[in-house]
C-alpha positions in Angstrom: -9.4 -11.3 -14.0 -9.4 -11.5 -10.3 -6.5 -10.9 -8.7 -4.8 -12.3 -5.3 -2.5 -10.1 -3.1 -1.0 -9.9 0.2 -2.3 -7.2 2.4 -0.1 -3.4 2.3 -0.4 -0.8 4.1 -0.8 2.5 2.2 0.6 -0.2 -1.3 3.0 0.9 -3.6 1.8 2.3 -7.1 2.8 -1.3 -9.3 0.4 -2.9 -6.4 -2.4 -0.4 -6.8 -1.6 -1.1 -10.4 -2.4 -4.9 -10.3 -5.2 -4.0 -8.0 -7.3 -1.5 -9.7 -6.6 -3.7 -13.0 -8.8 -6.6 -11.7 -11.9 -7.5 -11.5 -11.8 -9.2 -8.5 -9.1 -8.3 -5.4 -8.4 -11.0 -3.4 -6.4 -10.5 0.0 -4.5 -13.1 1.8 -5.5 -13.8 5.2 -4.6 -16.9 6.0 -0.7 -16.8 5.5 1.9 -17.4 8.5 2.6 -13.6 8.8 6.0 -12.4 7.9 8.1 -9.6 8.9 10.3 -6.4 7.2 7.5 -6.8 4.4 5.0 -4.4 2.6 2.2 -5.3 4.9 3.2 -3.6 7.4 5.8 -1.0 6.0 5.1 1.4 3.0 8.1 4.1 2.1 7.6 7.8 0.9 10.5 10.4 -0.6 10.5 13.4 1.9 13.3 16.1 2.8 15.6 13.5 3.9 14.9 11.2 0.9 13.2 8.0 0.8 11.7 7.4 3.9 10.2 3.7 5.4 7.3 4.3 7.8 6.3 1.0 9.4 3.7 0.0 11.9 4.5 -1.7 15.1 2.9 -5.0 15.2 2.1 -7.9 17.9 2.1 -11.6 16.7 -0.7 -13.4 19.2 0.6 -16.4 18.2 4.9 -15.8 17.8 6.0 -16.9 14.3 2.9 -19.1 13.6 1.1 -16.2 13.9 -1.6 -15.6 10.9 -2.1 -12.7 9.0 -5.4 -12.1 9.8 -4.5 -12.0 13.8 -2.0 -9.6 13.4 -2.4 -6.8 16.2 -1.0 -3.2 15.8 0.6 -2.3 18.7 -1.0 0.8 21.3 2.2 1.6 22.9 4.0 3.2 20.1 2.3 7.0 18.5 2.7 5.9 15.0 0.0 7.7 14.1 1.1 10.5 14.8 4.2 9.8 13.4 3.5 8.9 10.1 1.3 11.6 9.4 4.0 13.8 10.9 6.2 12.9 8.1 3.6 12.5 5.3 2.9 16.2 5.8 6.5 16.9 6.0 7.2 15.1 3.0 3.9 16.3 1.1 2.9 19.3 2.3 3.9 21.4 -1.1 2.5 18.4 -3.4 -0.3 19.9 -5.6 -2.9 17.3 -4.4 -2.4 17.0 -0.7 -4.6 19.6 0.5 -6.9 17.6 -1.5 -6.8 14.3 -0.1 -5.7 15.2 3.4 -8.9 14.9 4.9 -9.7 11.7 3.4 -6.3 10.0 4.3 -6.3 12.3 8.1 -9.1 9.6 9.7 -6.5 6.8 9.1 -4.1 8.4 11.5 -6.7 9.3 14.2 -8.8 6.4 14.5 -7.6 3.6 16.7 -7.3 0.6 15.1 -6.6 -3.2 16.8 -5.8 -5.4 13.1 -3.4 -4.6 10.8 -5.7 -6.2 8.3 -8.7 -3.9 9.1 -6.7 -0.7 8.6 -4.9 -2.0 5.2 -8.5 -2.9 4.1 -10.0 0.3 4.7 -7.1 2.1 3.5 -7.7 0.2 -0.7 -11.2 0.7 -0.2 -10.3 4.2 -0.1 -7.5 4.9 -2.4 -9.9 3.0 -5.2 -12.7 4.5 -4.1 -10.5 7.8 -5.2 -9.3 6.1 -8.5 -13.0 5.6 -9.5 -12.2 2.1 -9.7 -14.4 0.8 -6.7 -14.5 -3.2 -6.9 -15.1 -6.8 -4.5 -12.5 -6.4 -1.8 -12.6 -10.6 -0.3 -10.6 -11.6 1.8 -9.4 -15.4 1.6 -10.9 -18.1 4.1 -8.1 -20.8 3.8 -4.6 -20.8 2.6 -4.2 -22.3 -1.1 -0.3 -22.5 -1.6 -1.1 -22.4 -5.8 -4.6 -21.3 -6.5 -6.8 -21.7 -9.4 -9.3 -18.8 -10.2 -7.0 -15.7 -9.0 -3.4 -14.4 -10.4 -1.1 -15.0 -7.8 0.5 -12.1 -7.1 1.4 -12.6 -3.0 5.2 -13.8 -3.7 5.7 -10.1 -6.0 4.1 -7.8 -3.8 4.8 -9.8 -0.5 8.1 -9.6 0.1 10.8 -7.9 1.2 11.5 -7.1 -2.4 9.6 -8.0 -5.7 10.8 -10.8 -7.9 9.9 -9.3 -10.8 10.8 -5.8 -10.7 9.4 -3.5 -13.5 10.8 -0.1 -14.5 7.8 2.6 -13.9 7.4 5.8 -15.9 8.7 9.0 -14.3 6.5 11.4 -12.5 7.3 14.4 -10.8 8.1 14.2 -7.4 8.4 17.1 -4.4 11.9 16.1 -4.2 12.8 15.0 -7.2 15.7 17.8 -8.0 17.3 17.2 -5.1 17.4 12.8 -5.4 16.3 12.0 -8.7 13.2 10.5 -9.1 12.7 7.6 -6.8 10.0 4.6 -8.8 7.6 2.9 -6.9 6.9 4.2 -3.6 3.4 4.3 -1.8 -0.2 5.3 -3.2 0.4 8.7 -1.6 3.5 10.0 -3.6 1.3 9.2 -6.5 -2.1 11.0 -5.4 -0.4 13.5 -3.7 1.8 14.5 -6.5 -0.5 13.5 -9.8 -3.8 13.8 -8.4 -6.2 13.0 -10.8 -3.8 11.5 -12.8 -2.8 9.1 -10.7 -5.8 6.8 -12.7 -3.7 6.8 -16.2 -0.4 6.5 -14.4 -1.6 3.1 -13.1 -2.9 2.2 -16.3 0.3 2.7 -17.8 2.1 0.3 -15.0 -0.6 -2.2 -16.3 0.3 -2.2 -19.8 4.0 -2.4 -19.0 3.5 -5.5 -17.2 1.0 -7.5 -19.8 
């Protein structure tokens, strides 16, 4: 069934779930963008606990501004920022030495849209799940469409409306804060690897 989803940067696991479940992944372009939302803002569990990276963004257009115009902003080193703390908080993972170098270009390449880097950033994490599929990206804004689930409102906000509770995994940091459910993509790969496939196939199932 194809699916439609708001853009993510670096998604969490129950969105890669819904993702690498469809058939079809549909991302929303055409929304009036908003902010504080997992679009531009994934979180990860370092040293410190759970951590929030987020991307500085421009808006073209102020608060009519569409998803698809979204700029990321030059003047702030995010990059290096962000992959400053993934190695920090992944470092002694059992898979990150693994997928470093496919994850490293992300954080060294310049990028102008938001969009462009989320895009490339699925295409990649499924690419590593095996689980390759159409990646379209919407041409109009349907407030209730017909042929896709509509997952933008669970995924999309701030918080999800319909939270889930995931299955345990173990985490770098999990003696020292519990485990923490439902952070980005990486914790996952970094810490399951291989795994990571059958974990999301588990999230699946607990939400059918």
């Amino acid at each position: 069934m194809p699916v439609l989803l708001s853009t993510a940067y670096c998604p969490p696991g129950s969105y890669m779930a819904a993702a690498a479940a469809a058939t079809e992944i549909f991302i929303e372009a055409f929304e009036t963008y908003p902010k504080q939302t997992c679009r531009n803002h994934c979180s990860i569990l370092g040293p410190n606990g759970m951590q929030v990276l987020s991307i500085p963004v421009i808006k073209p257009n102020g608060n009519h501004t569409l998803t698809k115009d979204i700029a990321i902003s030059a003047h702030h080193p995010w990059q290096k920022t962000h992959w400053r703390s993934i190695e920090t908080a992944y470092n002694n993972s059992p898979f990150f030495l693994y997928y470093q170098d496919l994850f490293l270009p992300f954080y060294t390449r310049k990028y102008k849209y938001l969009l462009d880097l989320n895009l490339d950033i699925l295409q990649a994490v499924l690419m590593i799940l095996k689980a390759a599929r159409p990646v379209i990206l919407t041409d109009n804004y349907l407030k209730t469409p017909v042929n896709e689930t509509d997952l933008r409102s669970v995924f999309g906000k701030k918080k999800q409306t319909n939270p889930i509770n995931l299955p345990a995994y173990t985490q770098v940091f999990e003696t020292r804060f519990g485990f923490v459910p439902d952070l980005s993509i990486l914790d996952i790969l970094f810490n399951l690897g291989p795994e990571t496939s059958f974990y999301l196939e588990a999230i699946h199932a607990s939400q059918i």
